[in-house]
C-alpha positions in Angstrom: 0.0 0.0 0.0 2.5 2.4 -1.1 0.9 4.3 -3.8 -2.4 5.6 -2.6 -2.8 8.8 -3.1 -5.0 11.6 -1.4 -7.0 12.5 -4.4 -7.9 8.1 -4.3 -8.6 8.7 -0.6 -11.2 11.9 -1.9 -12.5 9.3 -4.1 -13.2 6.9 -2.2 -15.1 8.9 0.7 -17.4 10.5 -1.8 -18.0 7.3 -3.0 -18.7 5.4 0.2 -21.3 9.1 0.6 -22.8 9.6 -2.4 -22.8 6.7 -3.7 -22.6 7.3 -7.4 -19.5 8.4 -9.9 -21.2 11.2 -11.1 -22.1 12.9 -8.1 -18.4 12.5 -7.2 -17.1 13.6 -10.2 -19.5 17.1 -9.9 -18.7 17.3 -5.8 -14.9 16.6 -6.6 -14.2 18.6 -10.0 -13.3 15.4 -11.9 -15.2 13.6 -14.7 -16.3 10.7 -14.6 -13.8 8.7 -15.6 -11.3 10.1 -13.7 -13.1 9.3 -10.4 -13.3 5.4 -11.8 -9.9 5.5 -12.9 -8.8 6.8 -9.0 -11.1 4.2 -7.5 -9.6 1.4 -9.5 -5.9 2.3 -8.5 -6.9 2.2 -4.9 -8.4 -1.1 -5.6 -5.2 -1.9 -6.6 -2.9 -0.9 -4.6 -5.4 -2.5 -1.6 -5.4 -5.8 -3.5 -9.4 -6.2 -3.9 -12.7 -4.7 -4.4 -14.0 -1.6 -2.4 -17.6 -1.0 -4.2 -19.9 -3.5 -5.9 -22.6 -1.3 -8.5 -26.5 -2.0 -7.9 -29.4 -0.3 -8.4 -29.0 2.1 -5.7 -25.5 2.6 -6.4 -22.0 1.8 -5.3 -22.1 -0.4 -2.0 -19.0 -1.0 0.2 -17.8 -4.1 0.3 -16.0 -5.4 4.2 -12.7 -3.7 2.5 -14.9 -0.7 1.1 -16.1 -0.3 4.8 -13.2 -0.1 6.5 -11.3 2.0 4.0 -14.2 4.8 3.7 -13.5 4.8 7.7 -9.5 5.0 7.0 -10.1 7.8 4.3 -12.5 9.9 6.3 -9.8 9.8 9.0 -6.8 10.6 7.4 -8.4 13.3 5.3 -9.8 14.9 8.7 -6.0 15.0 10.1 -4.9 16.0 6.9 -7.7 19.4 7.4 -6.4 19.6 11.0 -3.1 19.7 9.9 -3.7 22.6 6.8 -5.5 24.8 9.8 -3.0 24.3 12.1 -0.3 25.8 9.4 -2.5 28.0 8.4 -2.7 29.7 11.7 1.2 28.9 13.0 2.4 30.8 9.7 0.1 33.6 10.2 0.7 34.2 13.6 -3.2 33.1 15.0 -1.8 30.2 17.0 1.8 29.1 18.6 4.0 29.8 21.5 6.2 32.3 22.6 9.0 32.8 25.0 8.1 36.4 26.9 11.3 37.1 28.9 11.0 40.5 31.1 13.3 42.1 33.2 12.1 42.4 37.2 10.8 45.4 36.8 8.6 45.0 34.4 6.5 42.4 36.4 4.1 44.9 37.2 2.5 45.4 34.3 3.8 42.3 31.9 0.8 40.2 32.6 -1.9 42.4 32.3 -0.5 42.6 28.5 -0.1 39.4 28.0 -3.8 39.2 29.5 -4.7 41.8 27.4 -2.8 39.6 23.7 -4.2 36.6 24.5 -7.7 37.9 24.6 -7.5 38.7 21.2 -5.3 36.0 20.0 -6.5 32.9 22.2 -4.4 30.3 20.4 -0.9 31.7 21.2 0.8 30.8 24.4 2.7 32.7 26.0 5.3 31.1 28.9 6.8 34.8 30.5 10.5 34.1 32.1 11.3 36.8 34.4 14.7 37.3 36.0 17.0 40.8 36.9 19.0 42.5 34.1 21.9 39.7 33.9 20.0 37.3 33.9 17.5 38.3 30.8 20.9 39.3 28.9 21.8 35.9 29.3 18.8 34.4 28.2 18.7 36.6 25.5 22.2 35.5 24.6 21.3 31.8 24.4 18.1 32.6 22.4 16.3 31.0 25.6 13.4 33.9 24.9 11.9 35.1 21.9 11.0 38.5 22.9 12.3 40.9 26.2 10.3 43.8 27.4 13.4 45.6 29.0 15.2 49.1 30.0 18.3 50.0 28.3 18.6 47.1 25.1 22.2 45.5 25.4 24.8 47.0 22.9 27.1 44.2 22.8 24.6 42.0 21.1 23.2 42.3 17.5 19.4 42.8 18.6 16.2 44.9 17.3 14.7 47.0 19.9 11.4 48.6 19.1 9.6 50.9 21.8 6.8 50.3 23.7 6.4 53.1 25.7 7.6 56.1 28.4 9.3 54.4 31.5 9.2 56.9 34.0 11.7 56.9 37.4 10.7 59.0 40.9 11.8 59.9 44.3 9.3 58.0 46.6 9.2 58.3 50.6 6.6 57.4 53.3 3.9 59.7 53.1 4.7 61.2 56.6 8.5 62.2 55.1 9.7 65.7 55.9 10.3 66.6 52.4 6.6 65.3 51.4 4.9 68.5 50.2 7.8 70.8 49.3 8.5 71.7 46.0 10.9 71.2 43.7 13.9 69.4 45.7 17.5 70.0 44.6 19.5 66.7 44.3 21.5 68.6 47.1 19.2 68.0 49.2 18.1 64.5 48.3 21.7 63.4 48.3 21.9 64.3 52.3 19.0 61.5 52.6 19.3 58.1 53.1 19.3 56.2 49.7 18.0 52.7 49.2 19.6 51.0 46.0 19.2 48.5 43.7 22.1 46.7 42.5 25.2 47.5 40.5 24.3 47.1 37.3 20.5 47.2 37.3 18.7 49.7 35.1 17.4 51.3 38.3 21.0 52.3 39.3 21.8 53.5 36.3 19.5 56.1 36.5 20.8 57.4 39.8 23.9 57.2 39.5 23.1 59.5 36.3 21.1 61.7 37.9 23.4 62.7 40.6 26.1 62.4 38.2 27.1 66.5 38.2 27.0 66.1 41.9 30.3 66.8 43.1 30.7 63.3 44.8 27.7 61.7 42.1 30.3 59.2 41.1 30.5 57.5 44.3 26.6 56.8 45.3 26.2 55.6 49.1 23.7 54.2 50.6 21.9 50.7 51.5 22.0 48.1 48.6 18.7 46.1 48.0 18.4 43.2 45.7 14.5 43.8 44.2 12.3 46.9 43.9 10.0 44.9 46.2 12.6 45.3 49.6 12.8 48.7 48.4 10.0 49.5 49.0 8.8 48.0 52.1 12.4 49.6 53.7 11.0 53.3 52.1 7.4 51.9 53.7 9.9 50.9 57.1 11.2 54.5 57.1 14.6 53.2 56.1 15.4 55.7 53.4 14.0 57.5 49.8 14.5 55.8 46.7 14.1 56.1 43.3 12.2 53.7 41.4 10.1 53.4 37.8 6.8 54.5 38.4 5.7 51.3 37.2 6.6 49.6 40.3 4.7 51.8 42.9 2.0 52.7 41.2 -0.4 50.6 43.6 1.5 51.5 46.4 1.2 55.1 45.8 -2.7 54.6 44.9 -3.3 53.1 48.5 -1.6 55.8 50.1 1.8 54.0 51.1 4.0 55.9 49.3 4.3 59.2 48.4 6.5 60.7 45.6 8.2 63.3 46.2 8.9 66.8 44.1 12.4 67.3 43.0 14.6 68.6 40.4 14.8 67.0 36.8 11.9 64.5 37.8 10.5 62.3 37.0 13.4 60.6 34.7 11.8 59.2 31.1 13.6 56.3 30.0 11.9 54.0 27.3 10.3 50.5 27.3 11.8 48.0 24.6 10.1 45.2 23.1 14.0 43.0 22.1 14.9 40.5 19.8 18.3 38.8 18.5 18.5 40.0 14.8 18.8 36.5 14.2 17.0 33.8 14.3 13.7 35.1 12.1 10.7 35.2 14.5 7.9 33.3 14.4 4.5 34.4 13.1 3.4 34.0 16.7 6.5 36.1 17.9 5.9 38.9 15.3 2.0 38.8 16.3 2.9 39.7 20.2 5.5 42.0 19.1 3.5 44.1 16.8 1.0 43.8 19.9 3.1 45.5 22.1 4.7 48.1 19.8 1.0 49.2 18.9 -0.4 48.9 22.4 2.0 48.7 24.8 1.9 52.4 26.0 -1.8 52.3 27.0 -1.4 49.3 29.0 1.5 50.5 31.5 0.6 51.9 34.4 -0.5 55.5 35.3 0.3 57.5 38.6 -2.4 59.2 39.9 
């Protein structure tokens, strides 16, 4: 059985249906010889006869039963099969590898909740780790896409944006300096600082900030290891800190923190959707990417 073909397989359902050539031949585009000429190489290549003719048309013989039930199921996979390409190579159905730095926990699910409502058959698995480690997934093409800060420039990648990421100064509502206006970075520098670590996007910014500082260079303060200890120690009374806006929103809605009114704040960095320029993306990918780039900016969050 090594020559039957799926147009014989067509043949031989419509048959075991309709029960007459000519019906086949209209419901397949065929004429009618064509249809017999398909039936009889089936017949051959399955070594006996699948139809005997009568008066009210081609009846199945014992083989003809069983391969009308083998055709209708092969040619049911075979549909299955041309959907599910159908949707893979145009981006309606797959999964993709959403890898996100810390920070960008906040508000990464409610976009992927937000994608998936309007593409239900893509699935998304959402890695989430500090900077170093989402360069180094990145790095072993462990994620397709990275919503992330700064995009690394010792890797060929494409970064496309998704939206303002905003830092600020937050303290504990009952803070001194809550309520004044416009704060020099003098007088924010005397304050006890809470920091995230070397290397994070976070410290970046502060360190850049208080870079024309005569001692910016050399930051002090108490190093934390997630914006979430941050800001339970700024909640404590420990310190101020500065963090995306993204990250205390809620806080900051319930009255926990309060962010404070200084000089050349908020900071507006960007949000990047990032991808190694090679491999190509997926259909999937590309879906959840153009997603983001079109939508991303409503879906952060908002202070106040």
């Amino acid at each position: 059985m090594r020559n039957l073909t799926v147009r014989q397989l067509q043949a031989i359902r419509e048959i075991g249906r309709l029960g007459r050539v000519n019906r086949v031949a209209d419901r397949l585009g065929l004429t009618g010889p064509a249809v017999t000429i398909q039936l009889r190489q089936a017949e051959m290549d399955l070594g006996g006869s699948l139809f005997v003719r009568s008066r009210r048309g081609m009846i199945p013989t014992d083989l003809g039963v069983i391969a009308i039930a083998a055709a209708e199921d092969v040619l049911e996979r075979l549909r299955v099969l041309h959907i599910a390409a159908d949707e893979l190579t145009t981006g309606q159905a797959g999964r993709v590898r959403l890898g996100a730095v810390s920070t960008a926990k906040y508000f990464v699910p409610s976009m992927i909740a937000a994608f998936v409502r309007d593409n239900p058959g893509i699935e998304i698995r959402l890695l989430v780790g500090n900077r170093a480690e989402t360069l180094d997934r990145i790095r072993h093409n462990e994620v397709d896409l990275v919503i992330m800060g700064r995009p690394p420039r010792d890797l060929a990648v494409e970064a496309t944006i998704i939206g303002d990421h905003p830092f600020v100064m937050i303290a504990r509502p009952d803070h001194p300096l809550v309520g004044e206006r416009n704060i020099s970075k003098e007088r924010l520098a005397r304050e006890p600082l809470l920091l995230r670590e070397q290397g994070s996007g976070t410290r970046t910014s502060l360190e850049m900030h208080f870079a024309d500082l005569p001692d910016g260079g050399a930051i002090s303060g108490i190093d934390m290891g997630s914006n979430e200890s941050i800001k339970q120690a700024v909640m404590a009374g420990l310190g101020i800190a500065l963090l995306s806006a993204h990250t205390i929103a809620a806080e900051v809605g319930q009255g926990w923190l309060a962010v404070l009114d200084t000089q050349g704040l908020p900071i507006i960095r960007q949000w990047f959707c990032v991808t190694l320029a090679k491999p190509k993306l997926s259909a999937a990918a590309k879906a959840l990417r153009d997603y983001l780039t079109d939508n991303g900016a409503a879906l952060l969050p908002r202070l106040g």
